[in-house]
BAGU-229606 format. One line per 5 residues: their letters; for each residue y, z, x of C-alpha. Coordinates in pm, whole numbers, always signed. Each point is the difference from the previous one (the first is absolute). Example, Ala and Ser with C-alpha at 12.3 -4.5 7.8 and 13.67 -1.06 7.14 Angstrom:
! residues 2
AS) -450 +780 +1230 ~ +344 -66 +137;
//
This chain:
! residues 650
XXXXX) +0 +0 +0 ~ +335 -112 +148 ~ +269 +302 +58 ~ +333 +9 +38 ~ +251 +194 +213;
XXXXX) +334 +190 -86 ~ +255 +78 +246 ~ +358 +99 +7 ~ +320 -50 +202 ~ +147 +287 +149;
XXXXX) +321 -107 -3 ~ +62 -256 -272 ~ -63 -3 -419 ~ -332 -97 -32 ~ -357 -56 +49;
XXXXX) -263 -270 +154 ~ -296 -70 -223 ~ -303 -192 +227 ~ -278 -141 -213 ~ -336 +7 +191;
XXXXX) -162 -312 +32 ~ -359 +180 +21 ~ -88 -123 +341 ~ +169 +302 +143 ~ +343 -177 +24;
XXXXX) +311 +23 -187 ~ +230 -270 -194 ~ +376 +6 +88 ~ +188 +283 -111 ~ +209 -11 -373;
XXXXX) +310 +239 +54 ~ +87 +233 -324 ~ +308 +146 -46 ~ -59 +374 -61 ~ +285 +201 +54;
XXXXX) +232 +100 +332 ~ -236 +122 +309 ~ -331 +37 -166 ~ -224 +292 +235 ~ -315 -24 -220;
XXXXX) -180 -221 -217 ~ -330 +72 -212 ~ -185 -206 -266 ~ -164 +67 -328 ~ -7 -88 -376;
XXXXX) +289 +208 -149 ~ -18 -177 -308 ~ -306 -31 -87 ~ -17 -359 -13 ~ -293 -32 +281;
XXXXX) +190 -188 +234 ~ +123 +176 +327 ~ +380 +99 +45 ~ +199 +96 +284 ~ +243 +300 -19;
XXXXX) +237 +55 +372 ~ +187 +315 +72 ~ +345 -147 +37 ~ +135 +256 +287 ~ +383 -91 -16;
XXXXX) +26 -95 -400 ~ -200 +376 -119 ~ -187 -218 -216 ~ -361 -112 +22 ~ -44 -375 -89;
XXXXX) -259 -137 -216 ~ -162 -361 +16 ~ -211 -44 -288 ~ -256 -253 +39 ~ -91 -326 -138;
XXXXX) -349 -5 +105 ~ -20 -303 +180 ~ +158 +169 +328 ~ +435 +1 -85 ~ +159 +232 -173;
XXXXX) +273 +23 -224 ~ +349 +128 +118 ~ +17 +314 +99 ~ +120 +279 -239 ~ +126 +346 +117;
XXXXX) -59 +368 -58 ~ +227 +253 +146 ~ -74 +293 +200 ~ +207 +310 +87 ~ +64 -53 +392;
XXXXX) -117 -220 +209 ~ -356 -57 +4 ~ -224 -86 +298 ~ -350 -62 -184 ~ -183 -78 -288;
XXXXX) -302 +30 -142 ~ -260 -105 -335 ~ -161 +244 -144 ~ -96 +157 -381 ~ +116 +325 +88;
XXXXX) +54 +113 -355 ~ -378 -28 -112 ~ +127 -243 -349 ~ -190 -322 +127 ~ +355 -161 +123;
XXXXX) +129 -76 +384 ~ +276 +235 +148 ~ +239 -43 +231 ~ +6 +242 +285 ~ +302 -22 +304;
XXXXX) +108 +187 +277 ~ +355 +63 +76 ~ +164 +55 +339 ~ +183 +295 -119 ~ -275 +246 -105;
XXXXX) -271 -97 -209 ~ -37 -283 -238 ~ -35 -102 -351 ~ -278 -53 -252 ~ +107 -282 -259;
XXXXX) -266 -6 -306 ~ -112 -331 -127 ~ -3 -79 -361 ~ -269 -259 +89 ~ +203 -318 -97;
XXXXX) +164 -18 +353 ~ +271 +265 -87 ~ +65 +320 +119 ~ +181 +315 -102 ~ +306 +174 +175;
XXXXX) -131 +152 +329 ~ -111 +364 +48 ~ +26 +149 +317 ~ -209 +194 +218 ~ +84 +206 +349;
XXXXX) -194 -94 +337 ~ +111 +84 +327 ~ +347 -180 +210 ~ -12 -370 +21 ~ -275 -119 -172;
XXXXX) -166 -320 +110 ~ -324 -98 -171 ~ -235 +110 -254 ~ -373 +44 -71 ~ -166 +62 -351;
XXXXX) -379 +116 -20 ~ -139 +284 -155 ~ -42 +252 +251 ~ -93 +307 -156 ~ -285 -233 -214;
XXXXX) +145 +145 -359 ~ +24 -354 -155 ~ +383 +14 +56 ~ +208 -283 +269 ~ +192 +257 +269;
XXXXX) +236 -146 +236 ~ +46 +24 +369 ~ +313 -67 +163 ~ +109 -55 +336 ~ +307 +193 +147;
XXXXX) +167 -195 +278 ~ +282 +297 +60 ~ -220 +291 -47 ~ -335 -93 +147 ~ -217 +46 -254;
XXXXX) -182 -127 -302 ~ +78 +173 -346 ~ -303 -4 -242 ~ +82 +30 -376 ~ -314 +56 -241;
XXXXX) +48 -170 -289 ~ +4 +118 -399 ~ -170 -312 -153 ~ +312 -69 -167 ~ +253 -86 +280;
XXXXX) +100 +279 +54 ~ -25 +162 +365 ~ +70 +350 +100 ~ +188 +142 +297 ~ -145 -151 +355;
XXXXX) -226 +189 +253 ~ +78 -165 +351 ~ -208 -109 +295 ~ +106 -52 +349 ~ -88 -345 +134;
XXXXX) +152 -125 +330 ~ +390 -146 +45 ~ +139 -164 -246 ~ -312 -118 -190 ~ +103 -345 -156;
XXXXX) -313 -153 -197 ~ -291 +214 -125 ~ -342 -129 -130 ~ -303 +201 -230 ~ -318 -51 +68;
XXXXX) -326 +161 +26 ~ -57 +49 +373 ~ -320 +254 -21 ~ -157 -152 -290 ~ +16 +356 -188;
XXXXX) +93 -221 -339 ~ +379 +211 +86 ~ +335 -245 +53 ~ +98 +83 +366 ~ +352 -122 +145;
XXXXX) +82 -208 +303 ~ +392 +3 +108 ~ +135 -227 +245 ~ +287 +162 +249 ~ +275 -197 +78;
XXXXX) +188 +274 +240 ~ -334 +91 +177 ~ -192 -292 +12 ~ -324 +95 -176 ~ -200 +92 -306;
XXXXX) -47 +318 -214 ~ -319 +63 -154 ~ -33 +233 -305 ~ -312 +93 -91 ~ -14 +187 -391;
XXXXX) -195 +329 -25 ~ -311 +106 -187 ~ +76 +238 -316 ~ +82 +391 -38 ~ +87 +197 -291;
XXXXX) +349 +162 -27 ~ +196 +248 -178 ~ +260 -51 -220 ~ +286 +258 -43 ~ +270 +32 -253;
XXXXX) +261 +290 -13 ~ +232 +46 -283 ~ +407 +129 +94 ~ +314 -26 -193 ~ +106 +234 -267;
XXXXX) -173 -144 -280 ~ -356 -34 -86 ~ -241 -263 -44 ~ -399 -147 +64 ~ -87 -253 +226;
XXXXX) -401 -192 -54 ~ -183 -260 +208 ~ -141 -295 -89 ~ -279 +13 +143 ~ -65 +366 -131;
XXXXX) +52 +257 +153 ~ +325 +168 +53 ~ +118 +183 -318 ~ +306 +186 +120 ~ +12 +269 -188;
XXXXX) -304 +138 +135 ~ -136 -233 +236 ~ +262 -169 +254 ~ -262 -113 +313 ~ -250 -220 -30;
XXXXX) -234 -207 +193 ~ -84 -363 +1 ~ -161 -287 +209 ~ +207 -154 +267 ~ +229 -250 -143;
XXXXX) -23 +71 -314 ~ +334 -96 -241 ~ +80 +298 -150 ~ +274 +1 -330 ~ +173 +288 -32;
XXXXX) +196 +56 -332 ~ +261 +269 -57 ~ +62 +123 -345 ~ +323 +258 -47 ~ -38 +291 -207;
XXXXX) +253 -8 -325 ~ +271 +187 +180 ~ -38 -186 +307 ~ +110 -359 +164 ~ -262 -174 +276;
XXXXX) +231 -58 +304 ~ -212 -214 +199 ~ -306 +29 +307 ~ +43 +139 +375 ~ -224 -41 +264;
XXXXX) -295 -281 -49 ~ +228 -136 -284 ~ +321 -61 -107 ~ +204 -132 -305 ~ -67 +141 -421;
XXXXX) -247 -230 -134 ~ -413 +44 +99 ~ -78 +93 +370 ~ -250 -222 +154 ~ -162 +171 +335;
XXXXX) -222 -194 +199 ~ -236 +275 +141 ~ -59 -80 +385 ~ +55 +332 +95 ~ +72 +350 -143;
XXXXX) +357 -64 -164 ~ +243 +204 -204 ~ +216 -93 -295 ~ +310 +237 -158 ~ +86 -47 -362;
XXXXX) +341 +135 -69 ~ +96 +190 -350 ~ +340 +74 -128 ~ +69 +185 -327 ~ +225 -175 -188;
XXXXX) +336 +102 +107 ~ +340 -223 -1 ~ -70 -51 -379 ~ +362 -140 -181 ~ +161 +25 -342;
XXXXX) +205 -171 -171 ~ +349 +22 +47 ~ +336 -95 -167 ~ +28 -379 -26 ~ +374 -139 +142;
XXXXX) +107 -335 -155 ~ +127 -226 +253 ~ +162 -372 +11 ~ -213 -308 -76 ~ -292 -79 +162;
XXXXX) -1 +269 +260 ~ -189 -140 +313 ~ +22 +268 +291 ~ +109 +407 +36 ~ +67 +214 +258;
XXXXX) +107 +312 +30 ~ +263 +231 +204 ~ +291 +254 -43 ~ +285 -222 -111 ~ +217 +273 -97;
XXXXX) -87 +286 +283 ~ -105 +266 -271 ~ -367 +49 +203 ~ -201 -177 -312 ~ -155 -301 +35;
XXXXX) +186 -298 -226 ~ -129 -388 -40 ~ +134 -372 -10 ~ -192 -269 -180 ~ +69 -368 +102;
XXXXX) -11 -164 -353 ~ -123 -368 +82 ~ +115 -159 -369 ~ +346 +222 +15 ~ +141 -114 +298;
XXXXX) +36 +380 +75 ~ -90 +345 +94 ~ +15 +287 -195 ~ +16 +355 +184 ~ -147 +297 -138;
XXXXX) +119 +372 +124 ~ -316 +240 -17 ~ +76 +344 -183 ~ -250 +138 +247 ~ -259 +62 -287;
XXXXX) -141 -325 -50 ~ +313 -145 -200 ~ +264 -200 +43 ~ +348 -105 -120 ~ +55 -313 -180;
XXXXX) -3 -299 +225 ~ +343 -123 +130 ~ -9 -370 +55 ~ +124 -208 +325 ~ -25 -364 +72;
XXXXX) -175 -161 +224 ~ -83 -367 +85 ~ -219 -234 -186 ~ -336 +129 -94 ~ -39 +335 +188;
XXXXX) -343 +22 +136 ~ -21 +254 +275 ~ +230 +350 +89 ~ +0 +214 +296 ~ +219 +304 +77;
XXXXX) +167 +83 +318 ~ +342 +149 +131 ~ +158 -350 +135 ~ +333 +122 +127 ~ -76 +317 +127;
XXXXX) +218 +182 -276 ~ -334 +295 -52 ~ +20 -177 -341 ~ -329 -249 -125 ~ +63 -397 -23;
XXXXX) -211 -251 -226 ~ -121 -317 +145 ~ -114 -206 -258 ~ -182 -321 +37 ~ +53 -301 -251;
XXXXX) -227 -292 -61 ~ +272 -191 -129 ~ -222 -170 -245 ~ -213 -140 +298 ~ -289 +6 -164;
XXXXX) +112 -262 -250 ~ +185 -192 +285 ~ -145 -27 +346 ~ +364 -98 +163 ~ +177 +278 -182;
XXXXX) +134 +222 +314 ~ -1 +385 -106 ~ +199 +287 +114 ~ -52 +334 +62 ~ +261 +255 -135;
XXXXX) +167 +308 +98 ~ +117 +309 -159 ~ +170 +285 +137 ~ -36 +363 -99 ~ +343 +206 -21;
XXXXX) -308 +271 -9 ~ +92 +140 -339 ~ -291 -192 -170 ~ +226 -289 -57 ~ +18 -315 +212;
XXXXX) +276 -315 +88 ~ -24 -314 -115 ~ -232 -239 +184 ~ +52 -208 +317 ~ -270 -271 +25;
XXXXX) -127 -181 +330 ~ -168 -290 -20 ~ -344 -26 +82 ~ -334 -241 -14 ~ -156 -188 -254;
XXXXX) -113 +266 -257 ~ +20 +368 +157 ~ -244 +212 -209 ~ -33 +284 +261 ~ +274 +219 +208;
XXXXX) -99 +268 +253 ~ +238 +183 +232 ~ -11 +120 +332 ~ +162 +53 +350 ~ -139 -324 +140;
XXXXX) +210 -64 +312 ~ +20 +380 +82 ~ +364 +31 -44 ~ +44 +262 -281 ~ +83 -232 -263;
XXXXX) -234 -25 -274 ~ -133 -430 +4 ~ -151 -181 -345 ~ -367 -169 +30 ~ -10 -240 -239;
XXXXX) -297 -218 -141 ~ +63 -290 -158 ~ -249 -169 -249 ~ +73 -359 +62 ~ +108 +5 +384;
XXXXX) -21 +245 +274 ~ +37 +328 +89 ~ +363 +104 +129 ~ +155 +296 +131 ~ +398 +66 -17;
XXXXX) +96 +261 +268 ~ +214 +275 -163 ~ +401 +53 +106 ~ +24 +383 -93 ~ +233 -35 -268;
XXXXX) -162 -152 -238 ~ -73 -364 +59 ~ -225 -176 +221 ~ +39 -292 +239 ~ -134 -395 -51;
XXXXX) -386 +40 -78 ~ -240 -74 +294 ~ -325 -241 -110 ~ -371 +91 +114 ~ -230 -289 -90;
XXXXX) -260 +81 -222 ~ -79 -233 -287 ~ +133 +62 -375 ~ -129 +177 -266 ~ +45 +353 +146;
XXXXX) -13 +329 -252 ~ +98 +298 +185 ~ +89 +122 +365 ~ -79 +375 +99 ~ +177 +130 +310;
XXXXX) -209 +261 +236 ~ -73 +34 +346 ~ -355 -213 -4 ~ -62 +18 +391 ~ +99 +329 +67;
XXXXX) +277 -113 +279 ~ +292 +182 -149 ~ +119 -286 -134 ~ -17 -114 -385 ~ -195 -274 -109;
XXXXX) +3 -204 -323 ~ -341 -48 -215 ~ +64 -314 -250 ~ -241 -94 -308 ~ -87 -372 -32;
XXXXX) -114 -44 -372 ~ -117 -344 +56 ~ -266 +22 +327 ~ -41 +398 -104 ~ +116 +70 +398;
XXXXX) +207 +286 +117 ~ +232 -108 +305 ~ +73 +272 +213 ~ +343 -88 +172 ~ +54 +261 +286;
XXXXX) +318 +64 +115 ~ +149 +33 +335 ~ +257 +251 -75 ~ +286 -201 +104 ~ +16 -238 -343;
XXXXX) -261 -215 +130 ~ -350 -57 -82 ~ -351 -125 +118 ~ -198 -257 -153 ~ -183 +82 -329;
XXXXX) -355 +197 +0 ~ -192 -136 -304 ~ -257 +271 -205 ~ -200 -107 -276 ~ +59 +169 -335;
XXXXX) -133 -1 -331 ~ +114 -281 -235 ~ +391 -37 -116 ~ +116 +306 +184 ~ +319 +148 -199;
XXXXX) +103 +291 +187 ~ -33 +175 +329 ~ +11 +374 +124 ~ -62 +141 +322 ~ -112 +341 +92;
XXXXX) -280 +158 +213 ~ -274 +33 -229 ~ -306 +87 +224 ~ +188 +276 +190 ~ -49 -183 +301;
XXXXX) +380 -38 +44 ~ -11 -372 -3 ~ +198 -150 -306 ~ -200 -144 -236 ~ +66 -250 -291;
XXXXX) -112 +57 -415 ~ +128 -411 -137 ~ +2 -5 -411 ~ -226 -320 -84 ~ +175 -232 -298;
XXXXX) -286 -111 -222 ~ -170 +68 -297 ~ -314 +207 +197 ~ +256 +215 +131 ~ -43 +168 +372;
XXXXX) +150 +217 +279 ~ -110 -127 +324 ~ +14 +263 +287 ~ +63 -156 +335 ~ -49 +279 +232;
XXXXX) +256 -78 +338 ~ -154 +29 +385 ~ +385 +103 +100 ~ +66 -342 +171 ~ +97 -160 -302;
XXXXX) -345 -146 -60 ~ -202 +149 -328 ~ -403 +47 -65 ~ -126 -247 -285 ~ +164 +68 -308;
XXXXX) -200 +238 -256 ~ +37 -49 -388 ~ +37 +267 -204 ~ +18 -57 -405 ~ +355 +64 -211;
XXXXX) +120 -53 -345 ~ +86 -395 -78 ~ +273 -205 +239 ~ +118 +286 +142 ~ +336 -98 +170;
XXXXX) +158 +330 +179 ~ -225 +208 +207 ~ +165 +352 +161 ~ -202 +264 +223 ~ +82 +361 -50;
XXXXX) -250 +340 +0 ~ -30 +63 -386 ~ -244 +245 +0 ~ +194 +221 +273 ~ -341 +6 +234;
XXXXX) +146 -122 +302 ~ -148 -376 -10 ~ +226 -292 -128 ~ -113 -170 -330 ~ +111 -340 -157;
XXXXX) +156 -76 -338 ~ +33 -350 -128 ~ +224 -135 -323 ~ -204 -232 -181 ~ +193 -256 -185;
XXXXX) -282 -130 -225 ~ -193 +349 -86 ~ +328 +158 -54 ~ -62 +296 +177 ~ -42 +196 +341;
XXXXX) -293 +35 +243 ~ -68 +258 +212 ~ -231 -13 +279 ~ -52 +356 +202 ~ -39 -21 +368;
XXXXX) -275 +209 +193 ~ +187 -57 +293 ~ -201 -186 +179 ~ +114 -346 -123 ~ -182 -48 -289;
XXXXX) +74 +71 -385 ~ -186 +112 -333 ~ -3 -187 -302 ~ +336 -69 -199 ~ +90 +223 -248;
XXXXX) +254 -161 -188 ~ +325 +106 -205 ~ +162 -123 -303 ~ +367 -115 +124 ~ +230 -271 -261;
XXXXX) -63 -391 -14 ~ -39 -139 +294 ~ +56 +186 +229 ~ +94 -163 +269 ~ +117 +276 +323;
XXXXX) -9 +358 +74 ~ +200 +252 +209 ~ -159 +290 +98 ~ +255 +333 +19 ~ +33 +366 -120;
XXXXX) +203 -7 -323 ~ -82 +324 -161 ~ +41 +149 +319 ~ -319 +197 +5 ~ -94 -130 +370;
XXXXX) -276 -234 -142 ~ -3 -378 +26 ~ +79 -165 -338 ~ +34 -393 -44 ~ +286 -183 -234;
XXXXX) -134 -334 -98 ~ +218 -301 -103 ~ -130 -222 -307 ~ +104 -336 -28 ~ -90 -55 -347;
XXXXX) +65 +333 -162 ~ +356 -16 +184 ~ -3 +359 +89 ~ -140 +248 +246 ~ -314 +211 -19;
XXXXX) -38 +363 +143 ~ -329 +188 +118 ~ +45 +345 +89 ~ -251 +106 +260 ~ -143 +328 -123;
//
């Protein structure tokens, strides 16, 4: 039978396809375009169709390039599937056990991706896993002989080969490492001692040799779970086993996939797993060793009421809070998107405020951020308008000022003209020179920063390239050089750009992160307690999400994690709710009309939402004392109902 051979070129878009002639020769190469620098090809039937395709990880494009085939030895153009970051291999595989090929890559920057097929040649939004530094190729074989594809990747950076058993649905838990030689580059599985086990070969670029791996005959292990937190709860196995309660160790045969399920007690929130686990939904262990989980309890504290309801201008788009009037309680200013306006509300310091008083602002209001400007001790409003962008591409927007005479009243507005549809303000000293600076993202161009003069205004805004259709810009210190940084949502390619600043007014080229679909909103805090800033990004769409992008302190972030909310939540805010010491998230959620609240066990992962009833729509939330009881309570503005919705923290 004749066979052909696939190769690729390094260094340009495609790849040579050479037909075997069957005499042990080869007919002249047919050159596919594929995508920019493809590093790995591998073939299979994707679709189901039994004729043989040819998928290319595209190293420079973070896309992996597919060249269905005809059958009779072409292919049809290529398509493309992207990828987080930039991949360096790819491999064919039904890793999820439903009868369809996967898509498996490796990524130079820590890990890869697994990309489920829906068997027609398709594939769904890429999940990531974590391997070791500079990953280079991968393996799949079932090493542990459970039925289940495992991976093996190669390390180039780190020296080593990560091995990640596999669920039978695509999922793979957290890596256990090998050391190879220097940077290991290609890596093979095979059954060198005929023991019916998948061994591992690994080619070493830096040392110029081979590692073997040879897998190891089976022992039992224990399992142990330990409960902590102040609330209560049971954790079982699947298989049985562990019934925690009574019964938290257990043992089982050597790599065995143990499920371990969490159920809270009715006065009690599940936090998340520790140890051999992590995250809030079932805990999958693969047992090749003793290993301990923790499953964290809360009881439920940070529990809201309802407060007074505030009626606001129309269509109120964004809050935030601050003491306008220098009386020590906390007051608010809603941006009202269909009012051209915002309305200012002074707190009585017992969850109620005065009648809104009314100032203009430009055309269609859509962001607000407090600050003192001129340096007066008195708070400023910088509001940014869409200027009906959204409706008109070429529509240039503006982003207004108000000064506060710091009596709860403010002058009139002094606008500045900004990008093609500002929807997001943030301010900060971003030149170091005491003088509070605007961020601004704008939905249909770029991202621009005007540097602040001290009294009020700001100078001619400076552009930093990165394409339309931005949602929000966060300002934090994402590297941890002293030095604040700007984190910008990308609703269209569901990126985060992290722009880091170099103190002076200038910045370095963009770091791109992967986040969950239509990001909304950004906050930053350290939510691991490692004291590296993290990210929480609100998710736009009808499934609703949190993803928790937990920050390495060089303004780099771990795979994003998803954590449910209400529906299209639009504002997310970080805060400790239940006064515990650990930062929690709250979301606004525009299409459930009400409030989630995710608890935080501190250790960068959340419990399940337990939602609020706020007014229609509602579409952002400030988090702030107002009934000055020293507890975190949140002031949601609703869009639809045209007012603002309190909940008391009790």
């Amino acid at each position: 039978m004749p066979f052909a051979r696939v190769a690729w070129k390094l260094l340009g878009p495609g790849v040579f396809v050479l037909l075997g002639t069957g005499t042990g020769s080869f007919a002249a190469p047919t050159t596919y375009m594929t995508g920019s620098v493809p590093v790995s090809v591998a073939v299979g039937d994707i679709d189901a169709d039994g004729k043989l395709d040819i998928v290319s990880a595209n190293y420079s494009a973070y896309t992996v390039g597919i060249l269905r085939g005809i059958g009779d030895g072409t292919f049809q153009a290529a398509t493309y599937v992207p990828v987080p970051t930039v991949p360096t291999a790819v491999s064919i595989d039904d890793v999820s056990g439903d009868g369809r090929v996967d898509l498996v890559t490796a990524h130079w920057s820590d890990g890869g991706a697994v990309l489920l097929g829906t068997g027609s040649g398709a594939f769904a939004q890429a999940t990531p896993y974590l391997a070791g530094a500079n990953s280079s190729d991968i393996a799949i074989a079932n090493f542990n002989n459970d039925g289940n594809p495992d991976l093996a990747i190669s390390n180039s950076q780190t020296n080593d080969v990560s091995i990640l058993f596999g669920t039978g649905n695509g999922m793979f838990p957290l890596p256990i490492n090998f050391r190879v030689g220097t940077n290991p580059n290609a890596l093979v599985a095979v059954d060198l001692n005929e023991d019916g086990r998948a061994d591992l070969v690994s080619a070493n670029m830096g040392s110029n040799d081979v590692s073997v791996l040879l897998t190891h005959a089976s022992t039992p292990h224990n399992l142990v779970v330990t409960k902590s937190g102040t609330g209560s709860g049971t954790v079982t196995s699947t298989p049985p086993g562990i019934q925690c309660g009574a019964t938290c160790s257990a043992q089982f045969a050597d790599a065995t996939n143990v499920t371990l399920v969490a159920a809270p007690a009715a006065d009690s929130v599940f936090l998340g797993w520790s140890g051999a686990c992590t995250g809030t939904g079932s805990c999958v262990v693969r047992l090749l060793a003793v290993a301990k989980v923790n499953a964290s309890f809360v009881t439920v504290a940070g529990d809201f009421i309802a407060g007074p309801t505030a009626s606001v201008g129309v269509g109120p788009r964004a809050i935030a809070h601050g003491d306008f009037n220098v009386d020590g309680d906390d007051d608010l200013v809603v941006a009202n998107f269909d009012g051209d306006s915002v309305s200012v509300l002074i707190g009585n310091g017992d969850g109620s405020f005065a009648p809104a008083t009314s100032y203009a602002t430009g055309d269609m209001p859509s962001s607000v951020a407090v600050g003192d400007l001129d340096g007066d001790g008195a708070l400023d409003l910088v509001v940014a308008n869409a200027s009906n962008t959204f409706a008109s591409p070429s529509t240039v927007g503006t982003i207004s000022v108000l000064r506060g005479v710091g009596n709860g009243t403010f002058m009139p507005k002094v606008d500045f003209t900004a990008g093609l549809g500002p929807v997001a303000v943030a301010l900060g000293d971003l030149n170091a020179d005491g003088k509070l600076d605007v961020a601004i993202a704008n939905n249909q161009a770029d991202l621009m920063v005007m540097f602040g003069t001290g009294t009020g205004g700001f100078q001619a805004p400076l552009t930093i390239s990165i394409p339309g259709n931005l949602r929000a810009v966060a300002i934090g210190d994402l590297d941890l050089d002293g030095k604040p940084d700007l984190a910008v949502a990308h609703s269209s390619n569901s990126r985060i750009y992290v722009v880091r600043g170099n103190g002076n007014g200038t910045f370095q080229p963009s770091l791109i992160t992967l986040t969950g679909p239509n990001p909304y909103a950004i906050a930053i805090e350290d939510l691991n307690g490692d004291n590296k800033p993290d990210l929480a990004v609100a998710s736009f769409i009808n499934g609703g999400s949190i993803s928790v992008l937990l920050g390495f302190g060089n303004g780099t972030f771990q795979p994003y994690v998803s954590y449910a909310a209400g529906v299209n939540p639009a504002d997310v805010e970080i805060a400790d709710f239940n006064s515990d010491g650990k930062f929690d998230i709250a979301s606004a959620n525009y299409t459930s009309n009400n409030v989630s609240i995710l608890f935080g066990n501190g250790a960068g992962t959340f419990a399940a939402p337990i939602n609020y009833a706020a007014g229609a729509s509602a579409f952002a939330l400030t988090v702030g004392d107002y009934n000055s009881d020293g507890r975190s309570d949140i002031a949601t503005a609703n869009l639809s109902s045209n007012n603002v919705t309190m909940l008391l923290a009790r």
